[in-house]
C-alpha positions in Angstrom: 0.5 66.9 -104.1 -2.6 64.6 -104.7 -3.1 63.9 -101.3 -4.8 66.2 -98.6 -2.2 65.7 -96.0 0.3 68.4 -97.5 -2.6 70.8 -97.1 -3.7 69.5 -94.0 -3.7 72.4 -90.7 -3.9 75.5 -93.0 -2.5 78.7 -91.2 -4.6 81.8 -90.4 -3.1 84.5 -92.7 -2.0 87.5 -91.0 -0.2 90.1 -93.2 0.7 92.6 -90.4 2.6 89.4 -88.3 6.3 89.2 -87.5 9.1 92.0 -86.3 10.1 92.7 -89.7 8.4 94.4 -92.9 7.0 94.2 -96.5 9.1 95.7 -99.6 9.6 94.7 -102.9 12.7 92.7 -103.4 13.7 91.4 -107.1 10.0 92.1 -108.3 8.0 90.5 -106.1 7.0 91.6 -102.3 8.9 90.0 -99.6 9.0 90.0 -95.7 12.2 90.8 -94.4 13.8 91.1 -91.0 17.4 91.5 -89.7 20.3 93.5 -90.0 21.2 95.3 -93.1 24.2 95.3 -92.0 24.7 91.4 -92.5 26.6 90.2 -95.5 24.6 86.9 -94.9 21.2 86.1 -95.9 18.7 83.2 -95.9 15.2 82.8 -98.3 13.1 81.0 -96.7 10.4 79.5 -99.3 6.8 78.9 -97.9 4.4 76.3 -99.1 1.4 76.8 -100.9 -0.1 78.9 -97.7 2.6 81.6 -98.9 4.6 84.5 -97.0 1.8 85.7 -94.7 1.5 82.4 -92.3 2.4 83.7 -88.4 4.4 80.8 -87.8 6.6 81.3 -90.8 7.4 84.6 -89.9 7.9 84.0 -86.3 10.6 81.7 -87.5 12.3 84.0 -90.2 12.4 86.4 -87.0 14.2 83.4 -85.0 17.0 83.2 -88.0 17.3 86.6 -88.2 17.9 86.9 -84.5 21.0 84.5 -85.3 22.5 87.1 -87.1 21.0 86.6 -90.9 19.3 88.9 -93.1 16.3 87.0 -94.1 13.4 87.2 -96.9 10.8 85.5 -97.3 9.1 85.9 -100.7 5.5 86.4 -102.1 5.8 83.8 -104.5 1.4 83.4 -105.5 1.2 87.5 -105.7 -1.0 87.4 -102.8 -2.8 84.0 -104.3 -1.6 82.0 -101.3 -3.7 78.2 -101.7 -7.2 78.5 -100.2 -8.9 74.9 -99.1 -12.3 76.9 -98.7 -12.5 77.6 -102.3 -13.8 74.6 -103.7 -13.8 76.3 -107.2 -9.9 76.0 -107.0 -8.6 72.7 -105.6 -5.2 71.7 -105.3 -4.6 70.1 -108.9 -6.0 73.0 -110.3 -4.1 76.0 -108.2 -0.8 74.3 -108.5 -0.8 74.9 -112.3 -0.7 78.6 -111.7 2.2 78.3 -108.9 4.5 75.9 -110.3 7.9 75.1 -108.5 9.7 76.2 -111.8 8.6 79.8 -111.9 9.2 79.9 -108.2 12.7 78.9 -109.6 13.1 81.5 -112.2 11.1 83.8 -109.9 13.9 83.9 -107.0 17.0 84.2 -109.2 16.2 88.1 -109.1 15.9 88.1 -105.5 19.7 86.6 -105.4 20.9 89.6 -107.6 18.8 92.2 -105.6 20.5 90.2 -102.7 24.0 90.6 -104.1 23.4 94.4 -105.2 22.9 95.2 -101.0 26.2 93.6 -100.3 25.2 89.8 -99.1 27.9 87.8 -99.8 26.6 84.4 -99.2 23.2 83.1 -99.2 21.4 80.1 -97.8 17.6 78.9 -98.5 15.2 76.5 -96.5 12.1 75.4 -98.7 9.0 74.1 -96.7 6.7 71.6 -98.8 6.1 73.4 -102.1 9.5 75.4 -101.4 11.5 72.4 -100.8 11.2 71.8 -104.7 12.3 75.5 -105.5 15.5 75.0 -102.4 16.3 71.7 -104.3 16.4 73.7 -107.9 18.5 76.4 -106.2 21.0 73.7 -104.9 21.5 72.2 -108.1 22.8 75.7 -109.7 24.7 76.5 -107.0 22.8 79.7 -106.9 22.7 79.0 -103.3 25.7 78.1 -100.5 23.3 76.0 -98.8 20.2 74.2 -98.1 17.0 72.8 -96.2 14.6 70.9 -97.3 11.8 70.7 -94.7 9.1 67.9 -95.5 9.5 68.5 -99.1 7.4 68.0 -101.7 8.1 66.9 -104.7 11.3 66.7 -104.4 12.9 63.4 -106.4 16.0 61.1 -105.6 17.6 62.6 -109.2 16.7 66.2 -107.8 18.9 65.2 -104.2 21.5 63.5 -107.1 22.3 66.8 -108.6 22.5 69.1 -105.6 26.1 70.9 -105.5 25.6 72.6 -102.0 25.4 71.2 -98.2 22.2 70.3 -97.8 20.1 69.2 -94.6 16.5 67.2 -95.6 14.2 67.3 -92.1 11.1 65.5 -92.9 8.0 63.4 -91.0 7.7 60.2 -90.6 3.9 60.1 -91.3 4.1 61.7 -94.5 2.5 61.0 -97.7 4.5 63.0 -99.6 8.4 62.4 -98.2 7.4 59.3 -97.0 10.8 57.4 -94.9 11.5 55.0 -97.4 12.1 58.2 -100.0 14.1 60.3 -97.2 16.2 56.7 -96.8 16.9 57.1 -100.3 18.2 60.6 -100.3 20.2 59.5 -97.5 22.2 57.0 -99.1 22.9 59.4 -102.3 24.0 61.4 -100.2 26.6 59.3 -98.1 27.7 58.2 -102.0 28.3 62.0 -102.5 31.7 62.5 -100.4 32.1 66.1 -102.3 28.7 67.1 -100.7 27.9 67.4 -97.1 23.9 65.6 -96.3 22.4 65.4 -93.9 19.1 63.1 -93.3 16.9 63.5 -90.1 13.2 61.6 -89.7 10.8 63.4 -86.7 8.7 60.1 -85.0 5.3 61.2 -84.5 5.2 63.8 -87.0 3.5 65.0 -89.6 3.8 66.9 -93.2 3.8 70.5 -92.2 4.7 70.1 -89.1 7.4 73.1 -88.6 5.7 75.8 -89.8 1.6 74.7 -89.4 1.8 73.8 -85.7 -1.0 75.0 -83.2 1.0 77.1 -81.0 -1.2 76.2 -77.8 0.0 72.0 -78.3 3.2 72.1 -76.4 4.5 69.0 -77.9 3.8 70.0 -81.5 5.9 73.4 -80.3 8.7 71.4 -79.3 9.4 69.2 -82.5 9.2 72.5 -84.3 11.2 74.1 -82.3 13.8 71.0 -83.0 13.6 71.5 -86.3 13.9 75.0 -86.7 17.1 74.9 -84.1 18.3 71.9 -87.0 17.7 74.7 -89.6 19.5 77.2 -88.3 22.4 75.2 -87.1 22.8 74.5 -91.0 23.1 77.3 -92.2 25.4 78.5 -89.1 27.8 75.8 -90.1 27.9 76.4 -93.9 26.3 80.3 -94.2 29.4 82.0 -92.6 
């Protein structure tokens, strides 16, 4: 994450946007939205702009509208990454969130999860999140995945994943660049017990499904592709 594209077209922060609400899930606050009803449920892991980013909870609205209960975690404890702070750059706000606590951080979320009745559980990780999906995938923790332009996320993480698993990522992109995605592609076709999937957006970059502008139609539309990619994921294998 050395680069300034993964950070590039930081959200506005809204804390009272979405349908659903705020509660604390497995010790740390969450957005949720959907039935509670549903025995099925999908995290979806934000990147380093955290849980409170419009477009990310317009989309957990969109899963949850295809039937899913769905949480989306306060991984930073309301220290999302701020690019204004020039006291706390990347490098140095990373070392506080890393991908490994975010790790330990959701396994009680699955329990909490599994005390409400959800029987199965699917996660989609965006940037930053990709690397906590991946980490998920590998324990079987989850029953399947999404890794949308992850970051990073290694060809011996994508070796070790146990669960169906769909990679979406840019093809300007710094940090998943297309020769890296290729690669994931092809250990995944070597994987026969594991069902991949590999899909490269032209024309699009890092971030591009969650830190859209929602008045640039076109930008709209390949998020809108990917999110339909998403959910069609975790319809097949989230059941």
């Amino acid at each position: 994450m050395s680069g300034p594209q993964c950070c590039a077209n930081p959200p506005t922060l809204s804390p009272g946007s979405g349908s659903g609400h705020v509660e604390q899930l497995g010790g740390l606050k969450a957005y949720v939205v959907g039935s509670q009803d549903s025995k099925l449920a999908i995290l979806l892991i934000s990147d380093v702009y955290g849980y409170e980013a419009p477009n990310l909870r317009k989309l957990a609205d969109k899963v949850a509208a295809a039937g899913y209960y769905v949480v989306v975690p306060d991984y930073f404890k309301g220290d999302p990454y701020a690019p204004e702070n020039a006291e706390r750059p990347i490098g140095v706000w990373i070392k506080d969130h890393g991908a490994d606590k975010g790790f330990e951080e959701t396994k009680p979320i699955i329990q909490a999860l599994k005390s409400k009745g959800i029987s199965k559980i699917g996660a989609a990780g965006f940037c930053w999140g990709a690397k906590v999906v991946v980490e998920l995938a590998k324990c079987e923790l989850i029953q399947a995945a999404v890794l949308l332009h992850p970051s990073f996320v290694t060809v011996d993480d994508i070796k070790g994943v146990k669960v169906p698993i769909a990679v979406l990522g840019a093809e300007i992109d710094q940090m998943s660049p297309p020769a890296l995605l290729k690669q994931f592609e092809e250990v995944l076709a070597a994987k026969s017990e594991v069902d991949g999937f590999v899909k490269v957006f032209p024309k699009v970059s890092h971030g591009w499904t969650v830190r859209y502008k929602v008045e640039d139609e076109a930008a709209v539309k390949c998020a809108e592709e990917a999110h339909l990619d998403m959910i069609q994921w975790f319809v097949k294998f989230v059941k």
